[in-house]
N, C-alpha and C positions, 0 to 999 in steps of 0.2 A: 554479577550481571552487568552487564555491558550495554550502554544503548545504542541502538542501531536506527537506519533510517529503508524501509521497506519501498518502494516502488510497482506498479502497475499502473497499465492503460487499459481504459475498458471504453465502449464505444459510445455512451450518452450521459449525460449530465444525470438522468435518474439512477441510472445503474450508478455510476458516483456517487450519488447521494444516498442509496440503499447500502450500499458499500461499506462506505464511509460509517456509517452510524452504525452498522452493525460489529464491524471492529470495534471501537468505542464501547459500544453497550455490552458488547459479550466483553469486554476490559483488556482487548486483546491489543491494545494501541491505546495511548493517552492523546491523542490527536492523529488527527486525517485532514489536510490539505488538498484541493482538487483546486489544478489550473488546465485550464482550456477554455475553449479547445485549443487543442497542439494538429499541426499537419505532419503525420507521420506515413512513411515510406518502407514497405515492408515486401518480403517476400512468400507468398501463398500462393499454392497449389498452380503450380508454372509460371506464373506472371509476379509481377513487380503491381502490389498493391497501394494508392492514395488513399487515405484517410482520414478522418475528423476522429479525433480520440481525446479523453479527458485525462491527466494522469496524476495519483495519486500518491502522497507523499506520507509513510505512515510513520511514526511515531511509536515508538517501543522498546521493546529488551531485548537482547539476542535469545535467550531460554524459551521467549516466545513462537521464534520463528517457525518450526514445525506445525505448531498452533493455528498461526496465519497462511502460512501455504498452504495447508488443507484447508481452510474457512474460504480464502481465494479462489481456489478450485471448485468448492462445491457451490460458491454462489457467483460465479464468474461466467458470462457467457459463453466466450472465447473457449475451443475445443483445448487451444495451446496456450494459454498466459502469461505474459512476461510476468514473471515475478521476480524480484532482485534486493537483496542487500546491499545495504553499503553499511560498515561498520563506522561509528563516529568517534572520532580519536579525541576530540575536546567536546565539552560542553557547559556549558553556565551552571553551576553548585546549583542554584535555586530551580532553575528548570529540570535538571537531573534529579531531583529531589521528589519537587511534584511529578514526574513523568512515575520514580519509581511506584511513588507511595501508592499513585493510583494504577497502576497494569498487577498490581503485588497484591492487592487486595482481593 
Protein backbone atom coordinates (compact mmCIF):
# COMPACT_ATOMS: atom_id res chain seq x y z
CA UNK A 1 0.00 0.00 0.00
CA UNK A 2 1.30 3.08 -1.14
CA UNK A 3 0.52 6.49 -0.08
CA UNK A 4 -1.03 8.81 -2.14
CA UNK A 5 -2.22 12.57 -1.95
CA UNK A 6 -5.94 12.97 -3.18
CA UNK A 7 -7.26 16.47 -4.30
CA UNK A 8 -10.71 18.43 -4.80
CA UNK A 9 -12.28 21.91 -4.83
CA UNK A 10 -15.58 22.26 -3.44
CA UNK A 11 -17.28 25.80 -3.31
CA UNK A 12 -17.43 26.82 0.49
CA UNK A 13 -15.51 26.59 3.51
CA UNK A 14 -18.56 24.34 5.24
CA UNK A 15 -18.71 22.02 2.53
CA UNK A 16 -14.87 21.72 3.38
CA UNK A 17 -15.23 21.13 6.57
CA UNK A 18 -18.19 18.56 6.26
CA UNK A 19 -15.91 17.01 3.84
CA UNK A 20 -13.07 16.91 5.50
CA UNK A 21 -14.09 15.25 8.67
CA UNK A 22 -16.05 12.87 7.02
CA UNK A 23 -13.07 11.39 5.26
CA UNK A 24 -11.31 11.32 8.51
CA UNK A 25 -14.06 9.73 10.49
CA UNK A 26 -15.19 7.13 8.07
CA UNK A 27 -10.96 6.44 8.18
CA UNK A 28 -10.77 7.04 4.65
CA UNK A 29 -7.94 9.71 4.83
CA UNK A 30 -5.54 10.26 7.95
CA UNK A 31 -5.65 13.83 7.33
CA UNK A 32 -7.54 16.48 5.18
CA UNK A 33 -5.94 20.05 4.54
CA UNK A 34 -8.32 22.89 3.14
CA UNK A 35 -6.53 26.01 1.80
CA UNK A 36 -8.51 29.03 0.45
CA UNK A 37 -10.01 30.35 -0.74
CA UNK A 38 -8.06 29.67 -4.23
CA UNK A 39 -9.50 31.82 -7.54
CA UNK A 40 -10.08 29.19 -9.98
CA UNK A 41 -10.91 29.56 -13.79
CA UNK A 42 -12.87 26.84 -15.32
CA UNK A 43 -14.87 25.94 -18.22
CA UNK A 44 -18.97 25.22 -17.75
CA UNK A 45 -21.65 25.01 -19.76
CA UNK A 46 -20.38 27.49 -22.64
CA UNK A 47 -18.63 30.21 -20.87
CA UNK A 48 -15.23 30.44 -19.01
CA UNK A 49 -16.26 30.35 -15.26
CA UNK A 50 -14.53 32.70 -11.95
CA UNK A 51 -14.62 31.31 -8.91
CA UNK A 52 -13.97 31.24 -5.00
CA UNK A 53 -13.27 27.54 -4.17
CA UNK A 54 -11.68 25.78 -1.21
CA UNK A 55 -9.19 22.84 -2.08
CA UNK A 56 -8.59 19.92 -0.47
CA UNK A 57 -5.51 17.86 0.17
CA UNK A 58 -6.35 14.35 1.29
CA UNK A 59 -4.17 12.06 2.99
CA UNK A 60 -4.18 8.33 2.42
CA UNK A 61 -3.52 4.93 0.63
CA UNK A 62 -3.80 4.19 -2.76
CA UNK A 63 -6.21 0.85 -2.04
CA UNK A 64 -8.32 3.51 -0.77
CA UNK A 65 -8.99 5.50 -3.65
CA UNK A 66 -12.03 3.89 -5.14
CA UNK A 67 -13.46 4.35 -1.48
CA UNK A 68 -12.85 8.09 -1.64
CA UNK A 69 -14.00 8.72 -5.16
CA UNK A 70 -17.35 7.38 -4.31
CA UNK A 71 -17.57 9.14 -0.89
CA UNK A 72 -16.63 12.39 -3.00
CA UNK A 73 -19.26 11.94 -5.39
CA UNK A 74 -21.95 11.20 -3.04
CA UNK A 75 -21.31 14.10 -0.79
CA UNK A 76 -19.91 16.54 -3.09
CA UNK A 77 -22.05 19.23 -4.55
CA UNK A 78 -20.56 19.80 -7.93
CA UNK A 79 -22.54 17.66 -10.81
CA UNK A 80 -18.75 16.97 -12.15
CA UNK A 81 -15.73 17.01 -9.38
CA UNK A 82 -12.34 17.21 -9.81
CA UNK A 83 -10.96 14.55 -8.17
CA UNK A 84 -7.19 13.56 -8.56
CA UNK A 85 -4.43 11.63 -7.48
CA UNK A 86 -1.09 12.14 -7.08
CA UNK A 87 1.01 9.20 -6.10
CA UNK A 88 3.92 10.15 -3.35
CA UNK A 89 7.29 8.71 -4.17
CA UNK A 90 8.91 9.58 -0.69
CA UNK A 91 7.65 10.21 2.53
CA UNK A 92 8.86 10.59 6.29
CA UNK A 93 9.04 6.65 8.00
CA UNK A 94 7.06 8.18 10.97
CA UNK A 95 4.47 10.00 9.13
CA UNK A 96 4.00 6.92 6.63
CA UNK A 97 3.58 4.81 9.72
CA UNK A 98 0.84 6.91 11.51
CA UNK A 99 -0.91 7.63 8.24
CA UNK A 100 -1.03 3.71 7.67
CA UNK A 101 -1.67 2.49 11.18
CA UNK A 102 -4.66 4.74 11.06
CA UNK A 103 -6.64 4.59 7.39
CA UNK A 104 -5.73 0.42 8.15
CA UNK A 105 -7.73 0.27 10.98
Amino acid sequence: MNPVLVTTTVPSIEEATKLSSGLVQEKLAACVNIVGPIQSFYYWDGKIVEDKEYKLFIKTLDNKWDEIKKYIKQHHSYTVPEISKINIEQMDEAYLKWLMEYVQT
